[in-house]
N, C-alpha and C positions, 0 to 999 in steps of 0.2 A: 694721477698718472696720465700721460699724453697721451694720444693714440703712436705715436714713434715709440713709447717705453710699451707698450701693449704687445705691439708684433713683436718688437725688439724680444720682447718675455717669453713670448709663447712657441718664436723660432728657438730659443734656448732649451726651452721645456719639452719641443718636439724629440733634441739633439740632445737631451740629457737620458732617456732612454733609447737606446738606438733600435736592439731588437725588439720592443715591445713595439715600437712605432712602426717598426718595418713588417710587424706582422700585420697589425690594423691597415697599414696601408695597401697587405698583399691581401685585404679582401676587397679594399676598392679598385685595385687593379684588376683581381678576376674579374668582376662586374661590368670595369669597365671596356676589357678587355672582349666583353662576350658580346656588350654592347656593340661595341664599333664593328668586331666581324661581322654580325647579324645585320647590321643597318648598311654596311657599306656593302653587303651579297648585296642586298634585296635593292640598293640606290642603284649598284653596278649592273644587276638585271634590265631593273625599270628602265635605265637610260638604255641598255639594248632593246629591250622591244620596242622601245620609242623610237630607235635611229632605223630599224629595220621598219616599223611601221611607214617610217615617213622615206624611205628610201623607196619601197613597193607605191605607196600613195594615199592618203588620207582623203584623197578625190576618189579614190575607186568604190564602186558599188558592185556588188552579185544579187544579180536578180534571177530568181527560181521563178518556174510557173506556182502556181498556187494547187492543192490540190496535189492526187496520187501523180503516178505516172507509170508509166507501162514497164514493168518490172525487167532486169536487165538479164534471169535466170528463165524466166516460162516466156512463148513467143507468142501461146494462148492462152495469157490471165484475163487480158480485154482490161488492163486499168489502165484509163489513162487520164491525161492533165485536165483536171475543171477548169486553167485560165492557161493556155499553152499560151509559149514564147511563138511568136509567128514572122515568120520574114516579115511582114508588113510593120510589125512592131519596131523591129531591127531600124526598119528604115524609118519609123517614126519619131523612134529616139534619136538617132544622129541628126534628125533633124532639128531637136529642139535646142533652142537657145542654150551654152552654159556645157555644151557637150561636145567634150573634143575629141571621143572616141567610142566605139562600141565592139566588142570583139563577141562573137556569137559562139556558142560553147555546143558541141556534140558528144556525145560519151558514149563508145560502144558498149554492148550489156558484159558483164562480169565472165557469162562464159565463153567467147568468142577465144580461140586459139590463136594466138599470135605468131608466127616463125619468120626469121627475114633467110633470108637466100643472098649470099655474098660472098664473095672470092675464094669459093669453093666450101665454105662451112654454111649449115643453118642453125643458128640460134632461136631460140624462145626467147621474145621480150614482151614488152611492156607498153602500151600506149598510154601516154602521159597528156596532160591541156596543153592548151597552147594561148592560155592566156597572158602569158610573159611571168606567172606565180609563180617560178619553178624554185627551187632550193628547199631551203628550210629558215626557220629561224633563226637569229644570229649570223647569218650568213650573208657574205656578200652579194650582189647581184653579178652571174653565173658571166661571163666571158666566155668569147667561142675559141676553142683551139685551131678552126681555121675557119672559116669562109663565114656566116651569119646564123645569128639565132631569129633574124625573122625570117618565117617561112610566105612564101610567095602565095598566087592565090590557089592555085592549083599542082600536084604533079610534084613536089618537093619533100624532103624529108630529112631531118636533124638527127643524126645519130648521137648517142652518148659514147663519152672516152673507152666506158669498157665494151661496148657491141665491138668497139673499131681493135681494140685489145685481143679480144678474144678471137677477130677475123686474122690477129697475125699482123698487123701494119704496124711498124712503127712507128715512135712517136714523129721520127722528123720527115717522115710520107704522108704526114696526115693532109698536107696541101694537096696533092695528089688523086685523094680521094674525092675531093668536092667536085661534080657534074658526073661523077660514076652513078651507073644505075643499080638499082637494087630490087629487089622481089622480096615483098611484103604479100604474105599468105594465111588468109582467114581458114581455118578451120572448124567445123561442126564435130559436133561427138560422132555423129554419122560415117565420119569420115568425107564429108565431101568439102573441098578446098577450094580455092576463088585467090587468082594473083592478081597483085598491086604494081603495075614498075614504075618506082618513084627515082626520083635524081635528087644527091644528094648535095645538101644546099650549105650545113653546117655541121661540127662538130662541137658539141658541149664537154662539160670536164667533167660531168656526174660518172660515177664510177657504176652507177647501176646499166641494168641493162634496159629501160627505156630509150622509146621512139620519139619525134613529134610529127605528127604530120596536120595538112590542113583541115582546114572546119568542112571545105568541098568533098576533100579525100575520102574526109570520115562520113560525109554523109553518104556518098556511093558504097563506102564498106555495109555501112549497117543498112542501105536498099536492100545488099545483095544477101546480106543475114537473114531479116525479116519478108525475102523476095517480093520486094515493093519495092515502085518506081517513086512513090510517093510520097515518103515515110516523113519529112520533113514537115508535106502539108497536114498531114492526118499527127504527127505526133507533133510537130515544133522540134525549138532548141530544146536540149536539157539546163540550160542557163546562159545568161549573159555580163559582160563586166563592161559598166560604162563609167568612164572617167570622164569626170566634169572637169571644168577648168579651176574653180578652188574648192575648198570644204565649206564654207557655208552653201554654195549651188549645189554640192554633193547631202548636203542636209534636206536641201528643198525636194532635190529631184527621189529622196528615199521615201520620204513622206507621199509624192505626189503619185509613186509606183505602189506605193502600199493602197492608197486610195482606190488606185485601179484593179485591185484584187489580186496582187504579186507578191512575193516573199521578198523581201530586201535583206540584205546584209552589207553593212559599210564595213571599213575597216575603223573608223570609230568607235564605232560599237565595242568590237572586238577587243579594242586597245583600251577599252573602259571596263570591259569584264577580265582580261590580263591584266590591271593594276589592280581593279579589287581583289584578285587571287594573290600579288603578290602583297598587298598590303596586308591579308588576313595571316596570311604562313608568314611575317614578318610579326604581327603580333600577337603570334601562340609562341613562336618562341620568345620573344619578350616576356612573356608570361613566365615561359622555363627560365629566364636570366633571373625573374624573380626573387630567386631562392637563394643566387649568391645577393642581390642586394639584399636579403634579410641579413646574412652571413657577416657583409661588409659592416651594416650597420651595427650590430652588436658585440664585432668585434671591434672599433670604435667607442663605442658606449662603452662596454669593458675596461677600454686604454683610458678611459677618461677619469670614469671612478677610481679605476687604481692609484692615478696620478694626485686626482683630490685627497685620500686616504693617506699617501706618501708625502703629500706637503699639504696637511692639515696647519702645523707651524708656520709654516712661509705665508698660507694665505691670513692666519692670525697677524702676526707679523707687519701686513702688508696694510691690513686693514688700521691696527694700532698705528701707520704713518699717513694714514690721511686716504687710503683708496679705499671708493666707494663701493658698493654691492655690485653699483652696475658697471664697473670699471673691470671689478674681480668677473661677473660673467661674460663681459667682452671680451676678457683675457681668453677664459677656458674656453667659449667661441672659438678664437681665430687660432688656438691651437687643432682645435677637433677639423677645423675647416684646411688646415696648412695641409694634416694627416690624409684630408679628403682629395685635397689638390694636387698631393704627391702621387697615391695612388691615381688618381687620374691620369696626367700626363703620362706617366711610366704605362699606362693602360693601351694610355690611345700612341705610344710609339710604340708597342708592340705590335698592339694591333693594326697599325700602316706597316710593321715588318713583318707581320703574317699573312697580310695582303697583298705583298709583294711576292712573297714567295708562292702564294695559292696562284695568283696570277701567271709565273710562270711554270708553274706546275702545268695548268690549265693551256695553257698556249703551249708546252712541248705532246700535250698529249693529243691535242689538237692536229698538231703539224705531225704527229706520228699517225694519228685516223686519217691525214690529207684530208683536214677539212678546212675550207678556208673563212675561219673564222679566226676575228681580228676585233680587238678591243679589252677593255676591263673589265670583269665580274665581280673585283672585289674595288669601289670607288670610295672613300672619303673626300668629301666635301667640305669646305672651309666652315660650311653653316655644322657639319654634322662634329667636327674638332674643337667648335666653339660650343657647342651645344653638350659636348660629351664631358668637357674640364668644367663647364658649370655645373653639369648632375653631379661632377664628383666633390666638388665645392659644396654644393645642398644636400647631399649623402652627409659628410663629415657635420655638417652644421648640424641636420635635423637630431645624429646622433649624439652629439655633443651639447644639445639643447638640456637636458634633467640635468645631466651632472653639473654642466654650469651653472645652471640655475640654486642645485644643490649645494654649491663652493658659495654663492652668495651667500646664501643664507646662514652662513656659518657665523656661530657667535663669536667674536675676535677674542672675548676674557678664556672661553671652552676650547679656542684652536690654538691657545698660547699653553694652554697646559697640558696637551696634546702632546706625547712621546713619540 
């Protein structure tokens, strides 16, 4: 037999049982089908924290002092920094080669009351960084609805969409509001209060009710907290973010800061300990797909025995004209593998039509939170379409392997007398 008369037999022999074939092959479909959803999430994820990784910067470092630091709820705990962030540091870093920025970070303590005062309402917000982190994951990088999200060095302050919401402005006054001033008011549990009049520089789209104001602002807020004129020199920053010019000078300078007795954190790091997360939860369920490849495969194995048992005659037959052992298990091969191939393909088009539909599942729900996030979660890759019709090719083989080997070995005199 040729190998043209081999396929040629085993396409015939696929399409002489229809529904026994279509069942063997709807276990390679679930399989493959659980496969490609599973693998094309976690591809679809990975490449968003990657695109948001690298949109934020793969150059940025956070550097913490080392050591406690003066808690943000007692004003007399007395812990503070063993390696504090110090202006001098500030400017030691911008100075070093490889560094194209330093943004100095202050964080008021947790219980400080916040209230702004504005066109006749006061709201409770939120003071937020102002290291330019702002959003979340998956998310675009935030746009101002009117005037700027950097804030100036002093005296300035960024509203978010819903503070300016809830003040009553509408949305097409929001230009309006930028150089209006505003009253930012610290309060104690004591009841004693300390105003701020900031001018408003920007409007952001967050719908919360965060602030931002500057790294100066905030250090006069928290003097007036901890009634110190000094608090900066005696305590430092609370952290710093310096962006190097690429990522290897962002490797050196993390290393060079840990040296000096500082907590680093890159966002490499991070983007390394999010791929091992997403690589683990990708292969535990793998683990749960398991079960329908056992499924698939012996439901194949099944279809194959039967078919040997069914034309015991044919392969006698086949054998008394001249085909050889290994002719006969090449045959039952590339049958067991056509049943694997089928369910394959029909697997992984499902699975790009399940993926289409999750996706816009995902993006109207999306755009119903107003959240403005943008891209795929469920991604098939050409490597992962070519990878997923080969497993189902090597499913049908590996199952189809005994029984063919079983049909070889059949005696041609015992398979001819065979009813």
């Amino acid at each position: 037999m040729t190998v043209h008369d081999q396929v040629r037999t085993a396409l015939s022999n696929v399409g002489r049982r229809k529904l026994r074939s279509a069942l063997a092959s709807l276990g390679v479909l679930v399989d493959t089908l659980t496969i490609v959803t599973i693998v094309s999430l976690a591809t679809g994820v990975r490449q968003q924290i990657n695109d948001q990784f690298a949109s934020i910067g793969l150059d940025r470092i956070t550097v913490n002092p080392a050591g406690g630091r003066r808690g943000g709820f007692n004003v007399y705990d007395g812990f503070s920094h063993k390696k504090p962030i110090t202006a001098q540091d500030i400017s030691r870093w911008k100075a070093l080669s490889g560094v194209t920025k330093v943004i100095p970070e202050i964080n008021l303590p947790g219980s400080v009351g916040l209230e702004l005062r504005w066109n006749g309402t006061n709201q409770t917000v939120r003071m937020s960084g102002g290291d330019g982190m702002r959003g979340m994951f998956f998310q675009e990088a935030p746009k101002p609805l009117a005037g700027s999200l950097e804030l100036s060095e002093s005296g300035g302050i960024i509203l978010s969409r819903g503070i300016v919401q809830a003040a009553g402005i509408p949305t097409n006054d929001y230009a309006r509001v930028i150089g209006q001033t505003v009253e930012t008011i610290l309060k104690t549990s004591r009841g004693e209060t300390q105003s701020f009049s900031l001018r408003v520089e920007g409007i952001s789209p967050e719908r919360s009710s965060d602030i931002q104001v500057s790294v100066t602002d905030r250090i006069a807020m928290k003097n007036w907290w901890f009634n110190s004129t000094n608090i900066l020199e005696r305590e430092g920053y609370d952290s710093a973010v310096i962006r190097a010019a690429d990522v290897s000078r962002a490797n050196e300078l993390s290393t060079q800061l840990r040296h000096d007795g500082f907590q680093v954190q890159s966002l490499e790091m991070i983007m390394a300990v999010a791929d091992r997360i997403v690589t683990a939860i990708t292969l535990m369920f793998m683990l749960v797909s398991s079960i329908a490849l056992l499924v698939a495969t012996i439901g194949i194995a099944n279809t194959m025995v039967m078919a040997i048992y069914e034309r015991t005659r044919e392969i006698g037959i086949l054998k008394a004209m001249g085909a050889s052992s290994r002719e006969i298990r090449q045959m039952f091969m590339l049958e067991a593998g056509f049943i694997g191939l089928i369910g394959g393909v029909l697997g992984l088009l499902l699975g790009w039509l399940l993926g289409l539909g999750l996706n816009q599942v995902i993006q109207i729900y999306l755009r119903y939170r107003e959240l403005p996030v943008h891209g795929r979660f469920f991604l098939i890759t050409p490597t992962l379409a070519l990878g997923v019709i080969l497993f189902a090719i090597l499913i049908g083989l590996v199952a189809g392997l005994l029984p063919a080997q079983r049909a070889a070995k059949l005696d041609p005199l015992e398979a001819l007398r065979h009813e």
